[in-house]
N, C-alpha and C positions, 0 to 999 in steps of 0.2 A: 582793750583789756576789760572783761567784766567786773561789776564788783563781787567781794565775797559774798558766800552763801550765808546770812544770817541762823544763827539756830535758834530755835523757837524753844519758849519757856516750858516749865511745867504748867503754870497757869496765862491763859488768854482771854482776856473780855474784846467784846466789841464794841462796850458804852464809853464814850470819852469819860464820864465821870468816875467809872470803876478804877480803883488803884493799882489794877493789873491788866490796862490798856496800853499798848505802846504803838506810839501812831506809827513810827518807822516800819515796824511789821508789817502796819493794816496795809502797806501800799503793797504786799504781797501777796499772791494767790495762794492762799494756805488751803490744803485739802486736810478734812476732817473724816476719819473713820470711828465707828463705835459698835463694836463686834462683828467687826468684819464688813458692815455696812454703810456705803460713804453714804453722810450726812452734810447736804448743803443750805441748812438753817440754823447753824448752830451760834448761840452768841456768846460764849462764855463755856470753855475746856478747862477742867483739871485729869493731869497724865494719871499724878501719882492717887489722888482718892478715886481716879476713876467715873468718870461723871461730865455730862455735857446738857448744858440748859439750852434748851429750844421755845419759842414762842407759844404756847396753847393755844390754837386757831386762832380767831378775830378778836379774843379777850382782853381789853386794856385797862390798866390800873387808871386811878384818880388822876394822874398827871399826861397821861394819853400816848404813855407806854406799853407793848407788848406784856403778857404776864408770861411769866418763864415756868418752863415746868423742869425737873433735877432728873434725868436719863441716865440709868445706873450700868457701866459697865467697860469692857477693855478701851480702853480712848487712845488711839493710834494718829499722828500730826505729822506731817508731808508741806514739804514746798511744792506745788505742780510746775 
């Protein structure tokens, strides 16, 4: 018997510390779309404003995080 299919939120982070991380998810293979084009760096989806934060190359903040840039547009989310 498999388990059910979890449905994925409007909002997804991949930082544990973000308020809208659920580690249950993270053990899922979530495919990310954003106009049509799968995107496999994404850390952080919203459906409904539309928009997906991806890392800006090699650029790290003071604490030796990724710096995210905000990618505007259709945001489509998939179990693979």
């Amino acid at each position: 018997m498999s388990e059910p299919t979890p449905t994925l939120p409007d909002r997804l982070s991949t930082d544990p510390r973000s308020p809208h991380h659920v580690r249950e998810l993270m053990q899922h293979d979530i495919g990310i779309r954003l106009n049509g084009k799968e995107r496999f760096d994404v850390e952080e989806y919203c459906i409904s404003e539309g928009w997906v934060k991806v890392p800006s190359g090699k650029t790290v903040d003071r604490h030796g995080r990724p710096l995210l840039i905000k990618l505007k547009g259709v945001v489509e989310v998939y179990l693979r």
